[in-house]
C-alpha positions in Angstrom: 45.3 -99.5 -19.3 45.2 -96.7 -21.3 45.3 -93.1 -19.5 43.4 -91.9 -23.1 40.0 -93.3 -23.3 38.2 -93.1 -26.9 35.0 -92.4 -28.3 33.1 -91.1 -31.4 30.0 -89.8 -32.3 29.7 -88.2 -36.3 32.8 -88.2 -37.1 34.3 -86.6 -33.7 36.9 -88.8 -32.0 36.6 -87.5 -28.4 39.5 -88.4 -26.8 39.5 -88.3 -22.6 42.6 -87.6 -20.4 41.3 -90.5 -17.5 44.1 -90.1 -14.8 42.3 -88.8 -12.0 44.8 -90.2 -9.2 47.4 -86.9 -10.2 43.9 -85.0 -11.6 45.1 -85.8 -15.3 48.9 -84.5 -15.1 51.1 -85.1 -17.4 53.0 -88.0 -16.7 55.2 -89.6 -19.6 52.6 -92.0 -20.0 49.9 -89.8 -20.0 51.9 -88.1 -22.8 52.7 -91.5 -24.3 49.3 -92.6 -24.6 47.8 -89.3 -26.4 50.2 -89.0 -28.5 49.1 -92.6 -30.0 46.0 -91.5 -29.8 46.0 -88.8 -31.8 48.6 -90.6 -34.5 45.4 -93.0 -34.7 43.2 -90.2 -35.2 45.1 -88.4 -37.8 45.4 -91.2 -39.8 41.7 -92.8 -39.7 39.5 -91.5 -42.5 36.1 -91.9 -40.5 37.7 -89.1 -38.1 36.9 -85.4 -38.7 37.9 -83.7 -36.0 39.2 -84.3 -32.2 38.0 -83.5 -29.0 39.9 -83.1 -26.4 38.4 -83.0 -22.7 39.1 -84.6 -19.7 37.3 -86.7 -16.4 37.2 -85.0 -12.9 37.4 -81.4 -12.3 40.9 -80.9 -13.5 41.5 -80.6 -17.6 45.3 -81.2 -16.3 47.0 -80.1 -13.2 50.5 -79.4 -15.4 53.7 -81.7 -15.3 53.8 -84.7 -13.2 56.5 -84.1 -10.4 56.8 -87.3 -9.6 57.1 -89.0 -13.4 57.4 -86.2 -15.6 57.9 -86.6 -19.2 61.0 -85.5 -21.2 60.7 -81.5 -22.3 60.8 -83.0 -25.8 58.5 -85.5 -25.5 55.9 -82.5 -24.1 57.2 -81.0 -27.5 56.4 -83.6 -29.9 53.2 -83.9 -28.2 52.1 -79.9 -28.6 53.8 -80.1 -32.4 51.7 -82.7 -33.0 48.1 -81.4 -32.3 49.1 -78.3 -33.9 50.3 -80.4 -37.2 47.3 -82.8 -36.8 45.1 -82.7 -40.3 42.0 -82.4 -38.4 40.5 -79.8 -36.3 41.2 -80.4 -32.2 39.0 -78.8 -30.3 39.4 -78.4 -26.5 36.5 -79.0 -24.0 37.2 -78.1 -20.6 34.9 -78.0 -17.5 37.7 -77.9 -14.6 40.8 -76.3 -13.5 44.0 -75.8 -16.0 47.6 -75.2 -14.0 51.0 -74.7 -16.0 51.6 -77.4 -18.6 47.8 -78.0 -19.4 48.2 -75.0 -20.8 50.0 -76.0 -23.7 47.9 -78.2 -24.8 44.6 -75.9 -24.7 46.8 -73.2 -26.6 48.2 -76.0 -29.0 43.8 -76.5 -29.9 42.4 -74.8 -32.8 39.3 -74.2 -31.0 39.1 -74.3 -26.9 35.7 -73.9 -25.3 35.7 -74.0 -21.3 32.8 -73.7 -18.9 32.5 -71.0 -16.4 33.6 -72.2 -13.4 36.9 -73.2 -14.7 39.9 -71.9 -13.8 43.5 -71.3 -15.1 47.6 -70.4 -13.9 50.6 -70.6 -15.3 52.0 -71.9 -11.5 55.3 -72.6 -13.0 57.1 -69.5 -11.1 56.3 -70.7 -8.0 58.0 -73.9 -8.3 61.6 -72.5 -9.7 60.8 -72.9 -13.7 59.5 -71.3 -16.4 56.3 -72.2 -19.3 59.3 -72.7 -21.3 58.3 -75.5 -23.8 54.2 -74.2 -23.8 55.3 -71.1 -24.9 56.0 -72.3 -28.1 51.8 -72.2 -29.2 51.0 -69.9 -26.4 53.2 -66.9 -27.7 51.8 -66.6 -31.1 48.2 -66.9 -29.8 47.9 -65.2 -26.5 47.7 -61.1 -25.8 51.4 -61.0 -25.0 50.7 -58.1 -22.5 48.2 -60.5 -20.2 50.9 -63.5 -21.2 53.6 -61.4 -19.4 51.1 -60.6 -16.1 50.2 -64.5 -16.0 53.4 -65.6 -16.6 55.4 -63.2 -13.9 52.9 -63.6 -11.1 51.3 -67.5 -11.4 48.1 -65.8 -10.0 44.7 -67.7 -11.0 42.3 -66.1 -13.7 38.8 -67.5 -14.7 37.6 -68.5 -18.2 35.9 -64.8 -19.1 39.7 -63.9 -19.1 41.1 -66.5 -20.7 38.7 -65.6 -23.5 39.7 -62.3 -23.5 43.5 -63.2 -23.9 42.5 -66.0 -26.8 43.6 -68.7 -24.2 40.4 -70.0 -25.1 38.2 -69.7 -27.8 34.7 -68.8 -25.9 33.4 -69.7 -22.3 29.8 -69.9 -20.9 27.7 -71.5 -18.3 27.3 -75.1 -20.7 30.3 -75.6 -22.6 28.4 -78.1 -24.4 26.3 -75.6 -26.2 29.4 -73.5 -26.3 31.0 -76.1 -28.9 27.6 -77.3 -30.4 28.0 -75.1 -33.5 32.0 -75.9 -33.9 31.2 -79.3 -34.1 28.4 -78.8 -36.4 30.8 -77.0 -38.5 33.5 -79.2 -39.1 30.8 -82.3 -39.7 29.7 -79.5 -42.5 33.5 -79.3 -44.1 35.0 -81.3 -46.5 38.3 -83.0 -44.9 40.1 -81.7 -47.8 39.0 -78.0 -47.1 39.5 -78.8 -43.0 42.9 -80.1 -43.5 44.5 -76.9 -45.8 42.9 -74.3 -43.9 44.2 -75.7 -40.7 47.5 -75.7 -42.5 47.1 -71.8 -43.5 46.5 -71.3 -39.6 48.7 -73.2 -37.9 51.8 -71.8 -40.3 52.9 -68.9 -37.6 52.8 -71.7 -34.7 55.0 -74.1 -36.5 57.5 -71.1 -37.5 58.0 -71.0 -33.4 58.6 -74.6 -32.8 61.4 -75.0 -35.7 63.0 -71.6 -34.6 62.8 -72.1 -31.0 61.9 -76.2 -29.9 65.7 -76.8 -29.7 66.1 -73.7 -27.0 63.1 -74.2 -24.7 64.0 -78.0 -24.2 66.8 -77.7 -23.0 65.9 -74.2 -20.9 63.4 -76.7 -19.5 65.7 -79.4 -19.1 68.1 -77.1 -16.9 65.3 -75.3 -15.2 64.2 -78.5 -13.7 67.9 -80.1 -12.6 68.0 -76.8 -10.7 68.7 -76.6 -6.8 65.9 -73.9 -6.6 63.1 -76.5 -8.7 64.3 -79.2 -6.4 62.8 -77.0 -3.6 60.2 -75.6 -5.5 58.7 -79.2 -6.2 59.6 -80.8 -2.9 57.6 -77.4 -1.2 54.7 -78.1 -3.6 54.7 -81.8 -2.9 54.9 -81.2 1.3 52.3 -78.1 0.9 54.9 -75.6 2.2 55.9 -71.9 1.0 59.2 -72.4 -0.6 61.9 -70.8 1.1 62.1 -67.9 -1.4 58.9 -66.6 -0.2 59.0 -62.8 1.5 
């Protein structure tokens, strides 16, 4: 079964991450199966913008330890929402660790709900938001990127607002989005898909200069003796033994 589950209401193809047994992390397959979903979206007329949201209480708890999915596979995958000819719009209403991230930042719009939370955790575990920096640099206050980034600490959604993680928060993030949505039902596909285009030109400067570095950087990072015991720490609930 698909980890993606589909619907639509006017024109919105809503598409679900539905693994809570690793609370929606990114597997391969999880990876795998959006990125067929959103090839399906981009190329079926009756769609005029995606929404992306998830089940549980968890958007996406970051990379899969245990099945994780090649750095250029995670990649494609951002390049591809960003390229997407239709508007994707985040929902979230749960928690967002390390490479969940990328995909919020790879949105054009994000709305969360209050209680969510956010951390790039990636430190902690011996490796670096190498590949999610590719939309999260060119959208994020790089002075609260560097504070995130360095520490792993958790931040709620009025701050990721504030750093343009997201796009707004409040207490219904259903009436948060309620006027995106409206808007892009209100916008001629045409009109949606060359303003996007006009927007998105900065991000897609980063992935062609940089993609090629921050896989691989990735791809080491994770072969390394120190994120062998930063993942087997996380995965027996233990401090790692760098820990002072």
């Amino acid at each position: 079964m698909s980890l993606v589950r589909r619907t639509r209401d006017r024109g919105v193809e809503t598409l679900t991450l539905d693994s809570p047994d690793n609370r929606n992390a990114l597997s391969a397959a999880l990876v795998g199966d959006l990125a067929t979903a959103l090839t399906e979206a981009g190329e079926d007329t009756g769609v005029r913008a995606v929404a992306l949201t998830h089940t549980g209480n968890t958007f996406s708890a970051g990379a899969d330890l245990r099945d994780p999915p090649a750095p250029d596979a995670l990649a494609g995958l951002l390049r591809q929402i960003v390229e997407l000819p239709k508007p994707v719009v985040a929902r979230v209403t749960g928690h967002v660790r390390a490479g969940g991230l990328g995909l919020l930042a790879a949105c054009d719009i994000a709305g969360a709900s209050t209680t969510s939370t956010f951390a790039f955790t990636e430190v902690r575990i011996g490796v670096a938001p190498a590949v999610i920096s590719l939309p999260l640099l060119p959208r994020t206050d790089p002075r609260a990127l560097a504070r995130h980034y360095l520490t792993g600490e958790r931040f709620d959604a009025a701050e990721a607002a504030r750093i343009g993680l997201v796009t707004a928060a409040g207490d219904d993030v259903d009436a948060v989005l309620a006027p995106v949505l409206d808007g892009v039902r209100r916008a001629s596909p045409q009109a949606l898909a060359e303003t996007k285009r006009l927007l998105t030109a900065r991000v897609l400067e980063a992935f062609d200069r940089d993609a090629a570095e921050l896989t691989a950087l990735s791809a080491r990072l994770f072969a390394s003796p120190q994120a062998r015991e930063g993942m087997t720490a996380f995965l027996e609930r233990r401090d790692p033994e760098w820990v002072v």
